[in-house]
N, C-alpha and C positions, 0 to 999 in steps of 0.2 A: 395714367400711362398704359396704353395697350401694347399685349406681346403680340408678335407672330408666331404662328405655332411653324411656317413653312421656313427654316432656315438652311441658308446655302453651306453645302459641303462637299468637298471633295470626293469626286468614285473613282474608286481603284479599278482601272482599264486593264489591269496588269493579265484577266484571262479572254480580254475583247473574243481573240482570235480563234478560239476554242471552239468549238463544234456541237453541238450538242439536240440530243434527241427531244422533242415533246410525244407523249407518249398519253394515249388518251385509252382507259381503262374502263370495263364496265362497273357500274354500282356496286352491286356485289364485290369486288374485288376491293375496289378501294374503302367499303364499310371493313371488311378484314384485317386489312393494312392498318385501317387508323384503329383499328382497335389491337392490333399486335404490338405485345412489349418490343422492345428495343432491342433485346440482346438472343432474336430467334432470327432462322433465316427464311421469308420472306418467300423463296421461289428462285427459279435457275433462270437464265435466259441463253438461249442455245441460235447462234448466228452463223447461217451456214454459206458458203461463198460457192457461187456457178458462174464459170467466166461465161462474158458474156450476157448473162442475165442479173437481176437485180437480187440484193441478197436475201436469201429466207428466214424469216428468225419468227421463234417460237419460245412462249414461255409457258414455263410446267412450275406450277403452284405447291409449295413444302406442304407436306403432311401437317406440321405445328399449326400452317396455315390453315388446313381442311379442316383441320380438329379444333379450333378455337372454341370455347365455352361460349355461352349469352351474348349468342349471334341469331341473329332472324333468321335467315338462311338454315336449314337441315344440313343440303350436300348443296354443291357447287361444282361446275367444272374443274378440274384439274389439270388439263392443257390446253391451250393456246393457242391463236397463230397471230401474228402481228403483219399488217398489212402497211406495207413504204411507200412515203411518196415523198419528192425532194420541193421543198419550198423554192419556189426560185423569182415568184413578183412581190415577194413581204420579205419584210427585213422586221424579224421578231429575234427578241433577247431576254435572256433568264437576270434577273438581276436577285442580291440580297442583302437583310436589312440586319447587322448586325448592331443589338443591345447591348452596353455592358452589365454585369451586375455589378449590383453598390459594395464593397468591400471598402476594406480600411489601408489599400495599398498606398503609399507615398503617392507615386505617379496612377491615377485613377486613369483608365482606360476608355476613350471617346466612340462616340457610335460610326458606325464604319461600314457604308456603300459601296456596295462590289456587283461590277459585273459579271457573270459566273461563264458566259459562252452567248455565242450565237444561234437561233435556232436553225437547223440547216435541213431537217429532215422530221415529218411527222410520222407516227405510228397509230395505227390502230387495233388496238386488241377484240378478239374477234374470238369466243369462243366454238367447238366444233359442235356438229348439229347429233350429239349423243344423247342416251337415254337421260340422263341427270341433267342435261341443260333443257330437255323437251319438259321434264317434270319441272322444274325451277320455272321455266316462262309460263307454262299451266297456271302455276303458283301463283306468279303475279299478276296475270288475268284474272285470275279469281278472284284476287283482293281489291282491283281496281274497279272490279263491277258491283265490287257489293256495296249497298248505298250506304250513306254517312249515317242517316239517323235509321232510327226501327222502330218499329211498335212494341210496346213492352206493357205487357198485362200485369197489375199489380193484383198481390196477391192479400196486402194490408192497406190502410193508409200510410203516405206517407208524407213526412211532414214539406215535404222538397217541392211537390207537386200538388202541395194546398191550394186549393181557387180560392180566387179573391172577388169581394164583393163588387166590385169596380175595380177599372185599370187606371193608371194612371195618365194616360192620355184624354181619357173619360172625365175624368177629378178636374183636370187640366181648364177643359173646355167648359164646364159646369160653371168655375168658379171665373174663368171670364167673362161668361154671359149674366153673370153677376154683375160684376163692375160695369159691363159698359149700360148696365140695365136692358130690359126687356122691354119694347116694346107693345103696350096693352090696349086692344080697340075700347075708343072709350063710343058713348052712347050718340047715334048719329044727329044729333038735332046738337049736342053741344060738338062735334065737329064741323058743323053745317056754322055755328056761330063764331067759331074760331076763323073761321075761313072769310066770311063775312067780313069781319072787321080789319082782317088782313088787306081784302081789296079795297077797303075804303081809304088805306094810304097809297096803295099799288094799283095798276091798272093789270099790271101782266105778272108771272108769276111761275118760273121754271118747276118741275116736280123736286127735285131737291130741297130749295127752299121752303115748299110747304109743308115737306116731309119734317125740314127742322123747325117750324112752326110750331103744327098740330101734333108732332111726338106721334103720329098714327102708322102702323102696316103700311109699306109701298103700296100693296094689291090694296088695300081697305081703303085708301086715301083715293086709290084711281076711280074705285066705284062709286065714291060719292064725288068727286070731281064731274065725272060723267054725266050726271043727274043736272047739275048748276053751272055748268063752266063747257066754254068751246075750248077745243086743243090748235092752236094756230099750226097750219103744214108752210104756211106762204111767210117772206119776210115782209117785212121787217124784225117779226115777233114770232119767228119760228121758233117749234115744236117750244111755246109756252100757252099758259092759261090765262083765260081769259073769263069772265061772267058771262054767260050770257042776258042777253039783253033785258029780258021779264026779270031777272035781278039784282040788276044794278040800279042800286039806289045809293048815290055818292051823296056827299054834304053835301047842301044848299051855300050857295057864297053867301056874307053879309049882304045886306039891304045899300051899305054905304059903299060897295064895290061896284054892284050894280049900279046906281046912281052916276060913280064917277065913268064911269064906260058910256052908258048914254048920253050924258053932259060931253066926253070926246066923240062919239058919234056926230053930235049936232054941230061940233065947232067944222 
C-alpha cells in the first residue's frame, strides 16, 4: 500500500484580503535577525507621508541588534532607507504552514493552511553610503578575492599529507592491463608461420582478425604484413590482406578432383 505524502486540505482565506509588505533585506541584516533571541527589539521602522508623493520609510537597527555576540560582521550600518514599489502585473501571496505539536489533549489539534495577505507592495532595504558601510563592503571584497586554497609550508611531517607510493587510479589501470593481458612481440619467423597457415584457409583477411589470430602489436603485425601481403584499396576486398603472389602457396587439390574436372571437360 503506498501513502501520498500530498494530501488535500482546507486554507483559511479568512486574511486573503489583507495587504502586505515583502521586504528584501541585505545579508548582514538578516544573519543578525536569525541569530537574535526572540524576546529583544529587532529595529524601528519609521513611515513618513508627503501628500502627493510616495511614502518614505526608513529603518534604524536596535543597539541589542548592533551588539550581538558571534556575529562575522564587527559593525554594521544602523540606518536604513527602504526603497517602494507597488506590484501591480503579479499576483503574489504570503501563505503559512501551521504544525501541531503531539500532546495528550482529548481533541488533538490538525495542521492548518492559512493565507496571511496579499503582496501589494515591494521594499528594498538600502543601506546609506557611510563610513562603517564603505569599511564592511572593503571587508567583503577582501574576503571574496582571497583564494580558497593556499600554500602552506610545513614545518614537520605530517601524517595528513603522507605521499603514496602509487595512486590509485594508477593501481586501477595496472591491474587491468593484467587481465585483459599484454600483448608481447613474439619472434618474426614464428609470426610469419602463423600467418601462413591462416591464409591457407582464407584468401583475405581484415587487420582485426589477424590481430586476433597472431596475439601480436597493431604496429608489429602491420610491419610484417607489409613485407608478405598486399593491402586491397579497390572492392570487392577493400582495405583487407591479401598474400602476395611469390607466397601463396595454397594446398594442392586431390589427384581424384582433378581427374573428375577433366573427365567433365571432355564430356
Amino acid at each position: 500500500m503506498t501513502t501520498n505524502s500530498h494530501i488535500d486540505r482546507d486554507l483559511d482565506l479568512q486574511n486573503a484580503r489583507r495587504g502586505v509588505w515583502l521586504v528584501k533585506v541585505p545579508k548582514y541584516i538578516a544573519n543578525r535577525w536569525e541569530k537574535a533571541p526572540g524576546d529583544i527589539e529587532v529595529g524601528k521602522l519609521k513611515i513618513t507621508k508627503i501628500p502627493g508623493q510616495k511614502h518614505q520609510v526608513s529603518l534604524t537597527l536596535s543597539s541589542a541588534i548592533l551588539s550581538l555576540p558571534d556575529v562575522s560582521e564587527e559593525n554594521i550600518p544602523k540606518d536604513h532607507r527602504l526603497d517602494v514599489s507597488t506590484v501591480t502585473n503579479q499576483t503574489l501571496g504570503v501563505f503559512s504552514h501551521k504544525i501541531p505539536v503531539k500532546n495528550d489533549a482529548v481533541i488533538p489539534e490538525s495542521e492548518k493552511l492559512c493565507m496571511e495577505g496579499r503582496i501589494v507592495q515591494k521594499l528594498e532595504c538600502r543601506p546609506y553610503a557611510d563610513n562603517t558601510y564603505m569599511k564592511l563592503k572593503l571587508e567583503s571584497i577582501k574576503k571574496a578575492s582571497m583564494p580558497a586554497r593556499k600554500v602552506q609550508q610545513l614545518d614537520r611531517v605530517v601524517q595528513t599529507y603522507k605521499p603514496v607510493s602509487d595512486h590509485k587510479n594508477n593501481i586501477e589501470y595496472t591491474e587491468r592491463k593484467k587481465l585483459e593481458g599484454k600483448k608481447a612481440r613474439d619472434d618474426k619467423d614464428a609470426v610469419l608461420e602463423m600467418l601462413f597457415a591462416a591464409f591457407e584457409k582464407h584468401q583475405y583477411y581484415n587487420i582485426k582478425d589477424l590481430v586476433k589470430i597472431t596475439k601480436q602489436p597493431i604496429t608489429y603485425l602491420k610491419e610484417i604484413l607489409k613485407d608478405v601481403c598486399n593491402y586491397n584499396l579497390k572492392n570487392p576486398h577493400k582495405n583487407m590482406w591479401e598474400l602476395k603472389p611469390e607466397y601463396r602457396h595454397y594446398k594442392e587439390q586431390p589427384a581424384e578432383v582433378k581427374k573428375e574436372e577433366s573427365e567433365n571437360e571432355d564430356d
